[in-house]
Backbone as CSV, one residue per row, in Angstrom:
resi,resn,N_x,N_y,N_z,CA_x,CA_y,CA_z,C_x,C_y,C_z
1,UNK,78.850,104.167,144.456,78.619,103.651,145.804,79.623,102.548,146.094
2,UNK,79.771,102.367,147.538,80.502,101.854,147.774,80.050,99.692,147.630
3,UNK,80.909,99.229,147.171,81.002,97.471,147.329,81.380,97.015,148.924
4,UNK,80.862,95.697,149.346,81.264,95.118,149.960,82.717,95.065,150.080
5,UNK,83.382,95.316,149.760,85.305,95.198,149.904,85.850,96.079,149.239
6,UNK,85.391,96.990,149.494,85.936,98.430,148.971,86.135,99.294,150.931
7,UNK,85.741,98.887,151.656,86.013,99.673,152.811,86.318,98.897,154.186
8,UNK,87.257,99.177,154.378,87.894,98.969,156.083,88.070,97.290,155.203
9,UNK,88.758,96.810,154.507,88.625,96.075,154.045,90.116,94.983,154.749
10,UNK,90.090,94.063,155.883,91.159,93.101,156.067,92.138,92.940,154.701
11,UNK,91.706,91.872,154.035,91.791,91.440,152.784,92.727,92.626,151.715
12,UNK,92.205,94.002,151.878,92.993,94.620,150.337,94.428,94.326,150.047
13,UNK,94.924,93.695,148.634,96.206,93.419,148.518,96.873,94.278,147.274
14,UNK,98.004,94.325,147.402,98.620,95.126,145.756,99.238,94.258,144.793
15,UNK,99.595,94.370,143.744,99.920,93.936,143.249,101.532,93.867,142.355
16,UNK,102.643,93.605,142.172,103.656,93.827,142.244,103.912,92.345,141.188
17,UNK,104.619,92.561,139.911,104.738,91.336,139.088,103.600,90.251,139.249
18,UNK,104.279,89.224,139.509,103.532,87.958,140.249,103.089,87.881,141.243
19,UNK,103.586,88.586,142.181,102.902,88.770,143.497,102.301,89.629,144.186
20,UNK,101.493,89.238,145.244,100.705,90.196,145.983,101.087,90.534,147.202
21,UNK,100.669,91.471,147.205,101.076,91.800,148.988,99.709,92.814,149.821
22,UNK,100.205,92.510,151.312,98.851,93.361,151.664,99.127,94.840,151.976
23,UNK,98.145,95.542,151.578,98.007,96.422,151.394,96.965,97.867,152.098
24,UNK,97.410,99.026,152.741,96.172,99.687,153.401,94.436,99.550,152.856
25,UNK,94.352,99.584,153.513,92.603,99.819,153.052,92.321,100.992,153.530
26,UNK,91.035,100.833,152.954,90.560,102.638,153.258,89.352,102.832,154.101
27,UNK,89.129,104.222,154.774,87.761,104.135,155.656,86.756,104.503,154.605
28,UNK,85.286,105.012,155.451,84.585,104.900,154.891,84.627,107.406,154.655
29,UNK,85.485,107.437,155.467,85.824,109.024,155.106,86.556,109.149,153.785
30,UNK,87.757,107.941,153.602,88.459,108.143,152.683,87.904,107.849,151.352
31,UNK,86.797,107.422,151.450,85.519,106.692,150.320,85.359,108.132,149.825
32,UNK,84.754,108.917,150.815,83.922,109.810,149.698,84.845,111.087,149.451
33,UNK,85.994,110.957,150.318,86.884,112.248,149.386,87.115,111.709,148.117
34,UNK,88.038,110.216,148.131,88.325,109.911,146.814,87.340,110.280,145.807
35,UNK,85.923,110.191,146.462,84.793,110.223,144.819,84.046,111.499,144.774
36,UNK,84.502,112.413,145.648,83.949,113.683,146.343,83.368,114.242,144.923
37,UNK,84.389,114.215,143.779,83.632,114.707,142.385,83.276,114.114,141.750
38,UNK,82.521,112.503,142.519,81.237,111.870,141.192,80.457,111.772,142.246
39,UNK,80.218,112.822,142.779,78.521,113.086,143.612,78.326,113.622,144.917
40,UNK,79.632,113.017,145.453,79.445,113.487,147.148,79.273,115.020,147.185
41,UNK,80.524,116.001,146.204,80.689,116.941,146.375,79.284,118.142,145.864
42,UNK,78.311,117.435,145.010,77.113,117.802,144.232,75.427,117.210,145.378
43,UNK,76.023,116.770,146.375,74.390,116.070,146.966,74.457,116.889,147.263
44,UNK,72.754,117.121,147.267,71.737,118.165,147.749,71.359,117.709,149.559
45,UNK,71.301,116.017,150.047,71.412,115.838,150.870,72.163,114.929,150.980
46,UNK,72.990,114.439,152.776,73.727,113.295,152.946,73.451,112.409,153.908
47,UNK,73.268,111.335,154.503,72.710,110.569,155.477,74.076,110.624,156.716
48,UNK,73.913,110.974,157.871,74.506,110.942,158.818,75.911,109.879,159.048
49,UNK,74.789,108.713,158.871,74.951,107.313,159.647,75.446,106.769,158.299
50,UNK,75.796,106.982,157.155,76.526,105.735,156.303,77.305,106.843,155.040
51,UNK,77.695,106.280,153.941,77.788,107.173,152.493,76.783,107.334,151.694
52,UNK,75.566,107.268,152.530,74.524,107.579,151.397,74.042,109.057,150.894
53,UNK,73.774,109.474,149.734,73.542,110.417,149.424,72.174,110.899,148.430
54,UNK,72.152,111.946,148.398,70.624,112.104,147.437,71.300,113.356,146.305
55,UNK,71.280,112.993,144.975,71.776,114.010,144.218,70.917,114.235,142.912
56,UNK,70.736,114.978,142.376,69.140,115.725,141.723,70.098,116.252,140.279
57,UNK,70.225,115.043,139.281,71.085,116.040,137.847,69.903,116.475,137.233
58,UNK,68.975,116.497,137.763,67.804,117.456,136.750,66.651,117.853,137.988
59,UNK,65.751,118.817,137.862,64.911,119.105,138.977,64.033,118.398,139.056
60,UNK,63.679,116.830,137.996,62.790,116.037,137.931,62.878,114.920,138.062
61,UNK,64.328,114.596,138.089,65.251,113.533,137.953,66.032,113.663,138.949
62,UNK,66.014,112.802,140.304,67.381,112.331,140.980,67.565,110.997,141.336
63,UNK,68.390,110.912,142.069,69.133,110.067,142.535,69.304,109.666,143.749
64,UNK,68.827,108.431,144.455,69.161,108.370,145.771,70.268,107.282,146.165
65,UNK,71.146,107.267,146.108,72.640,106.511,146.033,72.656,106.160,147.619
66,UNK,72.180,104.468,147.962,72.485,104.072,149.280,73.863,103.785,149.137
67,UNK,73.832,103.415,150.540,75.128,102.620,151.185,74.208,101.586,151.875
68,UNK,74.511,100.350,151.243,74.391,99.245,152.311,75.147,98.186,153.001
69,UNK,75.992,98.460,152.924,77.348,97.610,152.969,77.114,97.683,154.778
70,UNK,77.761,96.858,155.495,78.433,96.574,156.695,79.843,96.683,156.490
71,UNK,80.480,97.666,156.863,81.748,97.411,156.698,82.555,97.865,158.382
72,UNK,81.586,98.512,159.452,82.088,98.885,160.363,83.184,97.548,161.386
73,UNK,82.167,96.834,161.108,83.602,95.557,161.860,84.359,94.551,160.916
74,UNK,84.263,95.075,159.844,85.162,94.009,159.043,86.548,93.706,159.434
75,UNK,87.346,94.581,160.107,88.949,94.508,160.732,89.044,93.953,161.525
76,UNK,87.657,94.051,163.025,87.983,93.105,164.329,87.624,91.552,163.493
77,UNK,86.880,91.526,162.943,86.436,90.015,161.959,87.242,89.746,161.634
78,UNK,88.075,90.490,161.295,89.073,89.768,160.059,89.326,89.263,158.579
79,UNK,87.377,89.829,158.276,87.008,89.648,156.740,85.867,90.666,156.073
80,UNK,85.686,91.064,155.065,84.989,92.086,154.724,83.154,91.351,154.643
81,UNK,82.342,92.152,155.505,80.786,91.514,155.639,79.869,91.379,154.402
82,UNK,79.561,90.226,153.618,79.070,90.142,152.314,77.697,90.624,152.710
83,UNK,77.177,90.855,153.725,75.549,91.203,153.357,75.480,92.399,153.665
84,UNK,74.547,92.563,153.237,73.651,94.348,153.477,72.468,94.463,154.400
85,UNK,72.575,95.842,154.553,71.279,96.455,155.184,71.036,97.966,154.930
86,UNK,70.296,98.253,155.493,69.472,99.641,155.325,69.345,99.931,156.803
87,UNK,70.074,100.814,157.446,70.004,100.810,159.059,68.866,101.420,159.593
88,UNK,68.356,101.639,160.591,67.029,102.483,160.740,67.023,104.178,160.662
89,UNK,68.595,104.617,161.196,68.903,105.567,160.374,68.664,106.669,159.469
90,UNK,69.533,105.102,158.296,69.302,105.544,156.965,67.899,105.712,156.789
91,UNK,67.452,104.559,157.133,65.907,104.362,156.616,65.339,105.379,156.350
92,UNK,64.779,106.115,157.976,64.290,107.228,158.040,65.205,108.248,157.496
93,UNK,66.190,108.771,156.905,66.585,109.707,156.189,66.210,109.411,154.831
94,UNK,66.018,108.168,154.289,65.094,107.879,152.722,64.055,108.060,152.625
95,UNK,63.320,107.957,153.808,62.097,108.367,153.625,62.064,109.481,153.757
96,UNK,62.434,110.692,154.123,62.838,112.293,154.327,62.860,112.439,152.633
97,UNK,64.014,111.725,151.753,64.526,112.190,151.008,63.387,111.846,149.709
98,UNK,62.163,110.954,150.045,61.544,110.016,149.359,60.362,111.132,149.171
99,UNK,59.840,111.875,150.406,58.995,112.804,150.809,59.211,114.184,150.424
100,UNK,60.801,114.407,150.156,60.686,115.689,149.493,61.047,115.374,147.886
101,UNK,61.173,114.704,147.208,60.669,113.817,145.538,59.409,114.232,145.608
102,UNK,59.018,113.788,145.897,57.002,113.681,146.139,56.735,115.190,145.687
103,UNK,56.815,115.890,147.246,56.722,117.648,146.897,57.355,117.910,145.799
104,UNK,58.293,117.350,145.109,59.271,118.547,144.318,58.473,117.932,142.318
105,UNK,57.635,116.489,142.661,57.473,116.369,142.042,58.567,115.342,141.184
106,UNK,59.240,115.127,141.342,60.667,114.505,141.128,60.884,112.704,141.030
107,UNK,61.320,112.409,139.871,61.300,110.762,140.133,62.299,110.666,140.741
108,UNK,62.649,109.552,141.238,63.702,109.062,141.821,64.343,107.915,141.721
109,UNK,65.671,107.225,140.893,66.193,105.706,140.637,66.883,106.185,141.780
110,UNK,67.009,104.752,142.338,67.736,103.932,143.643,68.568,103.527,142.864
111,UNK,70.050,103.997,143.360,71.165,103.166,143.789,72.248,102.641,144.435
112,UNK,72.239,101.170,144.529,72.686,100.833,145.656,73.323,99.136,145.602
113,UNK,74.609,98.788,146.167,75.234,97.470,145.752,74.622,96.652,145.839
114,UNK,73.934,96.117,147.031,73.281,94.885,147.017,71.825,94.635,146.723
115,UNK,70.744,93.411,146.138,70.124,93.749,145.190,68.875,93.999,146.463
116,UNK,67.724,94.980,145.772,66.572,94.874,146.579,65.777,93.475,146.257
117,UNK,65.916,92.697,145.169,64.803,91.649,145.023,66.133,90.476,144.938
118,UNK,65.463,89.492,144.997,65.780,87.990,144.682,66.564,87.960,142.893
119,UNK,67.713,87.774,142.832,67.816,87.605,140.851,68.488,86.420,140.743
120,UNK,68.200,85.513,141.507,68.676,84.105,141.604,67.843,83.079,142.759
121,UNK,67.530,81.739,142.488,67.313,80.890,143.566,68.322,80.221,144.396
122,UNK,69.728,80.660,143.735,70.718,80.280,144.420,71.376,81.317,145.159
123,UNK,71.642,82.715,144.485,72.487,83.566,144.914,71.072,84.246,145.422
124,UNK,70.898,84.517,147.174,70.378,85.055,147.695,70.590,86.026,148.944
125,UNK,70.434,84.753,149.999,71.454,85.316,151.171,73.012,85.954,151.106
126,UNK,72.952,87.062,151.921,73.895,87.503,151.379,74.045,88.683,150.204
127,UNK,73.084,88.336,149.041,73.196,89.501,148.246,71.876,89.985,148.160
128,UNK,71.116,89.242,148.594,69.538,90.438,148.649,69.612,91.542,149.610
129,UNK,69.589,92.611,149.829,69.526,93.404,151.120,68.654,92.238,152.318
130,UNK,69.361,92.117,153.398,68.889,92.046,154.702,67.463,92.371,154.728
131,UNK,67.378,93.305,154.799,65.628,93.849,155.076,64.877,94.168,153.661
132,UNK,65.148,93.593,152.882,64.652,93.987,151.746,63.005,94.202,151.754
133,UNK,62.651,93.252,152.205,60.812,93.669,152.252,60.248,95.146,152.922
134,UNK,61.175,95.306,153.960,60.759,96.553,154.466,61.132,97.653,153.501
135,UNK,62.256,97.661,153.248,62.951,98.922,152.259,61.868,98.677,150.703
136,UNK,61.422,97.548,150.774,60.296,97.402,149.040,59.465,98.123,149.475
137,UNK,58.694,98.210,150.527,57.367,98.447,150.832,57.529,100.167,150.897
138,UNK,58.901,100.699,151.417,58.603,102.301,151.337,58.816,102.743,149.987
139,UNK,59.874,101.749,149.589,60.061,102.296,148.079,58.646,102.780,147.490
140,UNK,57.717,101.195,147.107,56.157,101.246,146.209,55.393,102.398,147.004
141,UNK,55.819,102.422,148.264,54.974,103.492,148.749,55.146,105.281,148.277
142,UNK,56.475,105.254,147.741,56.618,106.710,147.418,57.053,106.462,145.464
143,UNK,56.701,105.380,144.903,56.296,105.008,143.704,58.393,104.846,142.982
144,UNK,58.963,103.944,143.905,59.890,104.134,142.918,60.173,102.827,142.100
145,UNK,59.851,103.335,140.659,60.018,102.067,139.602,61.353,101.583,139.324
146,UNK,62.535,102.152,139.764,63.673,101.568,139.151,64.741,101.808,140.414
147,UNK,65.082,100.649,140.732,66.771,100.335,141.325,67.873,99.626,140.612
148,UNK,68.940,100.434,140.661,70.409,99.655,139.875,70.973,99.074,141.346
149,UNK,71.366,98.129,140.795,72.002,97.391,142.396,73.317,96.685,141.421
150,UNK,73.855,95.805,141.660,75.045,94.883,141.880,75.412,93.634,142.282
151,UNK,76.899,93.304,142.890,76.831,92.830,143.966,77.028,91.225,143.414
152,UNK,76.256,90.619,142.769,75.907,89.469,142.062,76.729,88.942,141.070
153,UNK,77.417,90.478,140.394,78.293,90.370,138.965,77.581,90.080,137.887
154,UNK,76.650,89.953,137.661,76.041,89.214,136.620,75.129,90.962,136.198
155,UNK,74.588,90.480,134.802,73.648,91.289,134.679,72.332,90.614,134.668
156,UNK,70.960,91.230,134.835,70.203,90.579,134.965,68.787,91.623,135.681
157,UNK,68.022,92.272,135.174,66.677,92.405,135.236,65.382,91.351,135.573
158,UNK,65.332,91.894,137.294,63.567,91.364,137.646,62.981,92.741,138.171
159,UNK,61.701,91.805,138.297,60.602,92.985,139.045,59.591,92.403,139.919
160,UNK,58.957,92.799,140.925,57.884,92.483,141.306,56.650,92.324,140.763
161,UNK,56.874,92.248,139.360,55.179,91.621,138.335,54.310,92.287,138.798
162,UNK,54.146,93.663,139.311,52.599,94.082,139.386,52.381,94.631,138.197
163,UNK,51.303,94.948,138.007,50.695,95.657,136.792,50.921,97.130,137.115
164,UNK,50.783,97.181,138.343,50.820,98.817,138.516,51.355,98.881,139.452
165,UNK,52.611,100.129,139.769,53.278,100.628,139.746,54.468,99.421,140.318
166,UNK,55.051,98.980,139.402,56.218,97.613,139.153,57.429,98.764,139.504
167,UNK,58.323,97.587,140.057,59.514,97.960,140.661,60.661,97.038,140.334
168,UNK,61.364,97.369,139.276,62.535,96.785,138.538,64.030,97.011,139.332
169,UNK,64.306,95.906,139.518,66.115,95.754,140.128,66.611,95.210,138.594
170,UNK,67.886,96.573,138.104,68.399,96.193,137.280,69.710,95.575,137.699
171,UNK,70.442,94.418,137.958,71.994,94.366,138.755,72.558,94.457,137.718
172,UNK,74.006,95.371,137.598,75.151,95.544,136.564,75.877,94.498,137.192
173,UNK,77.053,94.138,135.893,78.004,93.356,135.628,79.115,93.889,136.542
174,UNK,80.178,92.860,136.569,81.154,93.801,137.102,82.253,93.504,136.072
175,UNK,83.343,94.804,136.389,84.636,94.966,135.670,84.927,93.481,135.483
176,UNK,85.418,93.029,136.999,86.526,91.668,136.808,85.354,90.350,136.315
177,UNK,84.345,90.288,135.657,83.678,89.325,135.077,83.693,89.505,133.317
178,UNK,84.606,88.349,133.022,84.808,88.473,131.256,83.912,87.542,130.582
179,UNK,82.506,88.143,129.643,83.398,89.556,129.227,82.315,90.278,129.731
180,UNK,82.817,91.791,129.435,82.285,92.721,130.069,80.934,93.485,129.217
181,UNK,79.890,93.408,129.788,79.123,93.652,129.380,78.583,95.426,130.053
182,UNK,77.499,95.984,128.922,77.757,97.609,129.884,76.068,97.638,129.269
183,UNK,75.112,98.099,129.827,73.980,98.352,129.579,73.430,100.322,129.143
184,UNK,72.314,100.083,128.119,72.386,101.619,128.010,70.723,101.935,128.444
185,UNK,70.479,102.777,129.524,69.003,102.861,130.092,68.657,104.387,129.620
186,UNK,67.362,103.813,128.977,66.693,105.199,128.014,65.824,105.240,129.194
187,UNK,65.601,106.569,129.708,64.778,106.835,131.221,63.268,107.251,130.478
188,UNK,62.029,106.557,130.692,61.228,107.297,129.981,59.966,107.980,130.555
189,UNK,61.022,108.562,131.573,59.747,110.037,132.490,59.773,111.019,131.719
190,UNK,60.421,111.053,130.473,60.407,112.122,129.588,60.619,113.209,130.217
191,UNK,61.887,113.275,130.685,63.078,113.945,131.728,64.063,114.618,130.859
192,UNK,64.478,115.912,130.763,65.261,116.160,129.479,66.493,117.418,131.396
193,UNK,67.249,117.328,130.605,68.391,117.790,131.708,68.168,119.513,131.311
């Protein structure tokens, strides 16, 4: 999925010895050809309105890969938009995609750059999704226990502490943070491919 400054991005520069220079950026079309063969080209469904996608590597096991990024006016701005959202949209196409999990029987991990919960008292605004309470509430409602998010750089596991049916934001590290740390998640719906 796509980062905050990965699209329509003012800012992208290259790099050349010592120096930088600026450099094209890319749309949000040129996003998913480039990655067309780590998923775009394999979703079962795609959301209209952003790069989000829904992709199923097992009939019990998928994947619902948002896009939350703002990146549509980052060029008239003049800078790439650090916060997120979930548009109404999308919304309603997750819940489509949330509703046929259900029927198919199917778990579903969320993923998506910016985090659904709080993983800091400092780093918030900005990297929590925008609407995060609303997007929690359909999640628990169609039972999903696990989101990978980002965004933060850091690694770092919370949850909403219920006893029953808990909802874990795992955020990954990023590349350019040394050193690099890589996490290994044993899925235990006892899901075999």
């Amino acid at each position: 999925m796509p980062g905050n400054h990965d699209i329509n991005n003012p800012w992208a520069r290259q790099f050349k010895g010592e120096k930088q220079y600026l450099a094209d950026y890319i749309t949000d079309k040129d996003f998913s050809k480039i990655y067309a063969d780590f998923g775009y080209d394999k979703a079962i469904s795609r959301d209209e309105g952003s790069l989000s996608y829904l992709a199923a590597p097992t009939d019990k096991l998928w994947l619902l890969m948002l896009d939350t990024n703002k990146y549509k006016d980052n060029i008239s701005v003049g800078i790439p938009a650090v916060d997120g959202l979930i548009k109404q949209g999308t919304y309603d196409w997750i819940q489509k995609c949330l509703e046929s999990a259900k029927e198919n029987g199917s778990e579903v991990i969320v993923v998506m750059h910016h985090n659904i919960m709080d993983h800091s008292e400092v780093i918030r605004d900005g990297y929590t999704l925008n609407n995060h309470g609303q997007v929690s509430i359909l999640f628990k409602e169609y039972q999903v226990h696990l989101v990978l998010s980002g965004h933060i750089h850091i690694q770092d596991i919370c949850s909403d502490q219920k006893e029953i049916n808990t909802m874990y934001d795992i955020a990954s590290g990023a590349l350019s943070v040394y050193p690099h740390h890589y996490g290994i998640l044993n899925i235990p719906f006892g899901i075999t491919a």
